[in-house]
N, C-alpha and C positions, 0 to 999 in steps of 0.2 A: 825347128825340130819336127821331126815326121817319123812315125812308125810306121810300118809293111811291114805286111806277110809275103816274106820268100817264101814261096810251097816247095817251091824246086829243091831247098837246100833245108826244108822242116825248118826254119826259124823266123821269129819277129826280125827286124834290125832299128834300130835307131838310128836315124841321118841328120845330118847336121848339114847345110851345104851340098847333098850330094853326097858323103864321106859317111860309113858308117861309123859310128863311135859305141855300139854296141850291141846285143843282140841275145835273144831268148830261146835257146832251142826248144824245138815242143814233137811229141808224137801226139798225132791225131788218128783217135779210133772211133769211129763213129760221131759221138755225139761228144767224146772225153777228150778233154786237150792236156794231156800231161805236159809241166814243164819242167825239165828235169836238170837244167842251167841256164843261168843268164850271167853276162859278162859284159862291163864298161869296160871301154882302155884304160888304163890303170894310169895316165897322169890324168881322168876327170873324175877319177872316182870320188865319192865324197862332195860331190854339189849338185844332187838331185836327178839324176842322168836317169838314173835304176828307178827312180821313181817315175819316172816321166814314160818309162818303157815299158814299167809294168803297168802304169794308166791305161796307156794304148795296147798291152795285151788283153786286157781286161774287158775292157769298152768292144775289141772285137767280139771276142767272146763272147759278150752279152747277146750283140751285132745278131750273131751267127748260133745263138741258144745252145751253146755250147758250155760244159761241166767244165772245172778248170779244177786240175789235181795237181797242187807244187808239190816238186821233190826237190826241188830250191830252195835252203833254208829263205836267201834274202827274199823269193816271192811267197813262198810262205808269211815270213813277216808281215811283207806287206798287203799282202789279203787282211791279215788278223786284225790290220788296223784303218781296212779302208772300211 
């Protein structure tokens, strides 16, 4: 499994093999990375995929001292509990 940052397309993706299997849309304004969707394929939802993609958004952001504002319920969530 592997996270990137598409710039080109404003989103994280999560890869599996080369294949994305999901992916976090974000606008970047300066220093604020809003994320305002993320989305697994929906036969892997539910075995940790979304957590794995919000690690590796996360981790960049740190990366890159960047404010992370969810308007994702599900990255919401998982902020509150990392």
């Amino acid at each position: 499994m592997d996270v990137r940052d598409n710039a080109e397309r404003g989103r994280y993706e999560l890869l599996d093999d080369d294949e994305v299997i999901g992916f976090a849309d974000y606008v970047l304004d300066g220093k604020t990375l809003t994320i305002p969707y993320v989305e697994i394929d929906a036969r892997l939802q539910g075995n940790g995929y979304g957590s794995v993609l919000a690690a590796g958004v996360l981790e960049d952001a740190h990366t890159r001292n960047l404010d992370v504002v969810p308007h994702c319920s599900f990255m919401a969530w998982y902020m509150r509990r990392a």
